[in-house]
N, C-alpha and C positions, 0 to 999 in steps of 0.2 A: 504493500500500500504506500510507503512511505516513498517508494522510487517513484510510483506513478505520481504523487503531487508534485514529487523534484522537476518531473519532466514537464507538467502545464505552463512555468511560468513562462520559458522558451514557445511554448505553443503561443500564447495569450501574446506575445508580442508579433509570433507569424503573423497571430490571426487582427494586430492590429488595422491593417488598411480595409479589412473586410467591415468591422464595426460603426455602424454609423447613430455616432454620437458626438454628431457635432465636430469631433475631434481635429477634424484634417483646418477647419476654422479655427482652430481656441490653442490645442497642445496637447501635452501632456505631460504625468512626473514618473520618472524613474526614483527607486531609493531602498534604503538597507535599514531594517531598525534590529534594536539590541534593548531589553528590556529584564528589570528582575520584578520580584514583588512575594505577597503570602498569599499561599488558597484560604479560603472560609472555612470554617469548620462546619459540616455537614453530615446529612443521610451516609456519605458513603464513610466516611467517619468513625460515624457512630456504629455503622454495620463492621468495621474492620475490628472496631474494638472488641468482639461478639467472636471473635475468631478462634478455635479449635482442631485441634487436629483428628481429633475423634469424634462422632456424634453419639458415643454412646452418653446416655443418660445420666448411669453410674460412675461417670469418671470424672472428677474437677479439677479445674485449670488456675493455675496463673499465669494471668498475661503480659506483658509490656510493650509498646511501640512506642516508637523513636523516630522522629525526622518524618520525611513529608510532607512539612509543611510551605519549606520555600520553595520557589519556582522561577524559573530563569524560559526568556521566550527572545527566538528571531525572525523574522521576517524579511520577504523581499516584498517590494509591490511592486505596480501599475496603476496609474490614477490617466483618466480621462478629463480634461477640464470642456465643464460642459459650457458655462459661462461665468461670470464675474464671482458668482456668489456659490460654484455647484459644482461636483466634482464624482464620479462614479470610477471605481475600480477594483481589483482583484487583490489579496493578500495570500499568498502561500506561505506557512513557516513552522514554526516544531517549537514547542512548550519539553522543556527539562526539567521533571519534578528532583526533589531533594532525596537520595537513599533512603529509603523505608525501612526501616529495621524493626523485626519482629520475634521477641522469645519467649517461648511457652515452657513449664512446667506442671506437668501432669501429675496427680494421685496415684497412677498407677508408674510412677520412678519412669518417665520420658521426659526429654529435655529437648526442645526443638529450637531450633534459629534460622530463621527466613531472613535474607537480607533481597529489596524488591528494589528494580530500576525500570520507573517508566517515561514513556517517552510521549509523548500525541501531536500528531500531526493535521494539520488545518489548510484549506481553501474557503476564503470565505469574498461573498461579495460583498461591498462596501458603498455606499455612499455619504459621501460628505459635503456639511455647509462652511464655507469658508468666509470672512471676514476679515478686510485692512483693516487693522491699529492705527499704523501708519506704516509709513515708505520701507521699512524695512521691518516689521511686526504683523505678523497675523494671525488673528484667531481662527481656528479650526473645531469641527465637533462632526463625529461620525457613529452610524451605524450598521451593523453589518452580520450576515447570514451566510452562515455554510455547511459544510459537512468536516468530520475529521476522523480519524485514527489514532488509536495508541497501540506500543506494545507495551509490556509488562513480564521484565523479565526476572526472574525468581533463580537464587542459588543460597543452599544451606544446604542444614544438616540435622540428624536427628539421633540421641542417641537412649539408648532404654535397656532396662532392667538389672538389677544386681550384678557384680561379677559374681561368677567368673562367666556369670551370659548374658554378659555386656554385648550388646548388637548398636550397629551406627550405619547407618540410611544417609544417603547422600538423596537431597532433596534439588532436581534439576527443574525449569518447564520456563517457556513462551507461550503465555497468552495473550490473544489478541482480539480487538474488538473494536467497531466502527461505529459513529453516529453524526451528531448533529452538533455545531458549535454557532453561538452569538457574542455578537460585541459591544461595545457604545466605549466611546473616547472621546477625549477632548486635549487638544495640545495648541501651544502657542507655536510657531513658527520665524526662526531668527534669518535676514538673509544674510549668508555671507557674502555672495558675490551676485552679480544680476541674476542668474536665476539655479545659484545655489544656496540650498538653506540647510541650516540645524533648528531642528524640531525637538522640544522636549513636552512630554503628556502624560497622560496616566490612563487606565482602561482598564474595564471590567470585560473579562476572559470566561464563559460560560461553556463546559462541556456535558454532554447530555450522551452515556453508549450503555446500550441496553443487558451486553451482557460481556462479557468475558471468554473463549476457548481458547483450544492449544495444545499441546504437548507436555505433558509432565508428566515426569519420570518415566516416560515410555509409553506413555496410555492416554489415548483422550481424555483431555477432562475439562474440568470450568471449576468459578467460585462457585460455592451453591450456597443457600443461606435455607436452613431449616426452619419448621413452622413455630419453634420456641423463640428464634433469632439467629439462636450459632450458625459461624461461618465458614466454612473450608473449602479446601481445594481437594475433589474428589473425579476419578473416572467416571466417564459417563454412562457407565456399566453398573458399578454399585448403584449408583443412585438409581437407576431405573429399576433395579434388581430390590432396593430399599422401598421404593413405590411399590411395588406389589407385594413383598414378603408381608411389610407392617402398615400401620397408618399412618408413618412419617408422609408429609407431602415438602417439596425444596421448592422453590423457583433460582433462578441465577441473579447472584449479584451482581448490580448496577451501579455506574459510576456519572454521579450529578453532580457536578462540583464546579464552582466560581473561585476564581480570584483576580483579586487587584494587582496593577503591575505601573509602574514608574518605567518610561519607555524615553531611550535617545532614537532619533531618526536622522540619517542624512538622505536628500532629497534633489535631485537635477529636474527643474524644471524646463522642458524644451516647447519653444510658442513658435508657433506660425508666418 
């Protein structure tokens, strides 16, 4: 997934002379941004907190998680200038969450440690209203709709019961999972030369993907979250095999999450 957005923004420029939006009248902007910030604390949150390596009933946990919470985003664009005050364009780029660190201690003498790297990938459309300050200031404020991707790559280890039958489980898997992202920003715009600028803004980053699969440790599998809350990463074999034995029912964990970000841009405006 992650190649295929790489490749649109070179498309979205073939496909510039095709697009009629005023364009070939007004310009347009090329530009790079670089941006960190913190996710909100949320649904998926609260469900990770809920996290298990076992669903047995009978077995209780300690848990702790670490990190995740900051977030680092790049971007390239395309901006269309439609006229004085309007601006339509595309943004392709990748949001880098912070190492997720996860370690469990079980009742029944297991020690688990999840260390998780995810990554989400984004195209989104954008329109923007732009406003002079003055001759070399302007206010900017957008919003914008699209689709994105993460992966979610998971490596630990697990180790369990007394010696001398001490056993250790090498925990491997890529999960992946697609959906929907939204934006809204607002940046002031500095020129440095006729129609180069530095942009500095802030923006709210919303991803919305329904579910999680992949590979781990050899098996298909997914989050699942049980009908109590508990969460794990289980093949997709048990679980359906757990649907019919008992009256557990799962659905898949979902990942809804916003965060704010403090964003640099450099930006080449070319006009007509």
């Amino acid at each position: 997934m992650s190649r295929c957005i790489g490749l649109l923004f070179p498309l979205l420029l073939a496909l510039f002379p095709l697009v009629n939006l005023q364009s070939e009248s007004s310009g347009l902007e090329l530009g790079f941004r670089s941006g960190f910030g913190e996710r909100i604390p949320g649904r998926f949150d609260s469900d990770l907190n809920q996290f298990s390596s076992t669903f047995s009933p009978t077995i209780v946990s300690d848990l702790n998680i670490r990190g995740g919470k900051s977030i680092q985003t790049y971007d390239l664009f395309i901006r269309w200038i439609l006229d004085s005050h309007s601006k339509f364009g595309f943004t392709i780029g990748r949001n880098d969450w912070q190492k997720l660190n996860l370690t469990e201690v079980t009742s029944d003498f297991y020690f688990t440690r999840l260390d998780s790297t995810i990554y989400s990938y984004h195209v989104l459309g954008m329109y923007y209203f732009n406003y002079p300050l003055s001759r070399n200031f302007e206010w900017e404020a957008g919003l914008g709709l699209g689709f994105t991707s993460a992966d979610w790559s998971i490596r630990g280890y697990s180790i369990g019961e007394p010696p001398p039958n001490t056993q250790f489980f090498r925990q491997r898997g890529i999960l992946r999972g697609s959906g929907i992202a939204y934006r809204a920003e607002t940046a002031i715009n500095r020129r440095l030369t006729d129609n180069t600028f530095l942009q500095l803004g802030i923006a709210y980053h919303h991803t919305a993907i329904d579910k999680f699969s992949g590979n781990y440790n050899g098996e298909s599998s997914s989050f699942y979250i049980r009908s109590d809350g508990r969460v794990g990463v289980f093949d997709d074999t048990r679980i359906i095999d757990l649907n019919v034995s008992s009256a557990q029912s799962f659905r898949r964990l979902d990942m809804n999450t916003g965060a704010w970000t403090l964003y640099f841009s450099v930006f080449k405006r070319f006009l007509d």
